[in-house]
C-alpha positions as CSV (number, residue, x, y, z in Angstrom):
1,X,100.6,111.5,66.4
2,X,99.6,114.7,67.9
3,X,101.6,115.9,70.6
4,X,100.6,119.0,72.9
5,X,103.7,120.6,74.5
6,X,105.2,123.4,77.2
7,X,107.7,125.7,76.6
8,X,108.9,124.9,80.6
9,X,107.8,121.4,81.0
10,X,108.2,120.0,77.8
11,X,106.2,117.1,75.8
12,X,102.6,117.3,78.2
13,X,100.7,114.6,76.2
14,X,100.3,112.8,72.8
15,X,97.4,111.1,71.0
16,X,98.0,108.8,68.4
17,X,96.2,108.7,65.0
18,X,93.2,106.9,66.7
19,X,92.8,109.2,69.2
20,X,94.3,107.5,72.0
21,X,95.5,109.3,75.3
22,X,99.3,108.9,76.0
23,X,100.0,110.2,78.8
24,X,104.0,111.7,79.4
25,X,105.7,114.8,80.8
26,X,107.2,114.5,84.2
27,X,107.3,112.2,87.1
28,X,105.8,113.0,90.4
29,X,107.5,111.6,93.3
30,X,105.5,109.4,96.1
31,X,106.0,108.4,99.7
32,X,104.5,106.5,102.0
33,X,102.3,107.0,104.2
34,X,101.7,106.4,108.2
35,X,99.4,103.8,108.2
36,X,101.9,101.4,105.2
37,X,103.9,100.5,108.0
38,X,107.5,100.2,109.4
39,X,109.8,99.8,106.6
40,X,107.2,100.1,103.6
41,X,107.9,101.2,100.2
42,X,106.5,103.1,97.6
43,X,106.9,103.2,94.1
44,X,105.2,105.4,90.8
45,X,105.5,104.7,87.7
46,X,103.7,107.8,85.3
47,X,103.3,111.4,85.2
48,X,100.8,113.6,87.0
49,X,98.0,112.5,85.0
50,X,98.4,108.7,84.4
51,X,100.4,105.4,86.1
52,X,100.8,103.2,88.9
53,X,101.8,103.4,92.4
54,X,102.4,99.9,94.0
55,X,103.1,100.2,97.8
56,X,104.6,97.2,99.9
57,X,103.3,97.7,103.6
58,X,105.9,97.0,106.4
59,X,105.2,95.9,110.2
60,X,102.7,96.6,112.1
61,X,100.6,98.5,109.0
62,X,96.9,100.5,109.6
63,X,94.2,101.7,108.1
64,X,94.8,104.8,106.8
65,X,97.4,107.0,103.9
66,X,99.2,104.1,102.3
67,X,101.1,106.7,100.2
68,X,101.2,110.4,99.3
69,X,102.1,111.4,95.7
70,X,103.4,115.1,95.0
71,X,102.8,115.7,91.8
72,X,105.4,117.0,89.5
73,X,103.6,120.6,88.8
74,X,100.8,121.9,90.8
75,X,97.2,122.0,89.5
76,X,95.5,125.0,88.9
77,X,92.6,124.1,90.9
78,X,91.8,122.1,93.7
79,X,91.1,119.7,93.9
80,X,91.6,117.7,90.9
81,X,89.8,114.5,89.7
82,X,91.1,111.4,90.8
83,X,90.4,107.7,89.3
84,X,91.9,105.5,91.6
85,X,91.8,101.5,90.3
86,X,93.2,98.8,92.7
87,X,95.2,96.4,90.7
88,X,94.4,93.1,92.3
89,X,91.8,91.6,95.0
90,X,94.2,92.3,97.6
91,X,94.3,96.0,96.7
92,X,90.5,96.0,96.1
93,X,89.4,94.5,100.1
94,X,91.5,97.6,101.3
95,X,88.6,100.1,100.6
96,X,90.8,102.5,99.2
97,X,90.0,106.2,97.9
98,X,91.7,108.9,97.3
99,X,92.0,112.4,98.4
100,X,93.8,115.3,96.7
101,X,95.3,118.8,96.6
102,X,96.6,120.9,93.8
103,X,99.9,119.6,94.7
104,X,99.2,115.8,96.4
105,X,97.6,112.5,95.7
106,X,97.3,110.6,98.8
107,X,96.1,107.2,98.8
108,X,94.3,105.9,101.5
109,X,92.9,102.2,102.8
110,X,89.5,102.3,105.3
111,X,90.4,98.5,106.0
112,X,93.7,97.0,107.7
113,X,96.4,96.0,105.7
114,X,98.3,93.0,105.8
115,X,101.5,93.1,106.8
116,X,104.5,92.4,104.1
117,X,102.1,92.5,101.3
118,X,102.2,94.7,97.7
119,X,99.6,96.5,96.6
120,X,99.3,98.1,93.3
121,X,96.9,100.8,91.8
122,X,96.4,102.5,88.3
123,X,95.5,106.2,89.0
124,X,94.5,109.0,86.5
125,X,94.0,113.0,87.2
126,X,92.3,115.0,85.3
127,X,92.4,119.0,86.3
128,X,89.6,120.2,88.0
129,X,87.1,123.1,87.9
């Protein structure tokens, strides 16, 4: 396994002897946004290149930023590129995209969301130009 590392952050990322991206160094943090709801949660699991945020939308949700990720260490250039996945068919009738920043992900949904409901996506980053 090769592993690429930082003398301030640590392990950055690893590839395994058939070339495969691991993604690991550390954890942004995410929030949600105004339009998940009253009472929502957010979740990540990952690092600022690779992972999962699942969101559960409270009351009265809207269309709009579901959740906002801060990533653990800024980019060097904004903005970076963003592969945003929806999980399930739920997650995938919200229209979601997603906008960024050198320093945040945010995650947004063009349709209404239901109420009381989990949505999940995969996301990847990769620097930008």
């Amino acid at each position: 396994m090769l592993v690429l590392a930082d003398d301030n952050l640590g392990t950055i990322t690893r590839f395994d002897s058939r070339g495969r991206h691991h993604a690991s160094g550390p954890s942004p943090t995410v929030a949600v946004g105004a339009a998940a709801g009253t009472g929502a949660t957010a979740t990540i699991v990952g690092d600022d290149t690779a992972g999962t945020i699942t969101v559960t939308t409270g009351t009265t949700p809207a269309a709009g930023a579901l959740a906002v990720v801060t990533f653990a260490a800024a980019w060097a250039a904004a903005p970076p590129f963003v592969i945003l996945t929806p999980k399930t068919a739920a997650a995938a009738g919200l229209g979601v995209y997603a906008s960024s920043t050198t320093t945040t992900l945010t995650i947004g949904a063009a349709n209404l969301p239901t109420a009381s409901t989990v949505y999940s996506f995969d996301y990847q980053v990769v620097g930008g130009t």
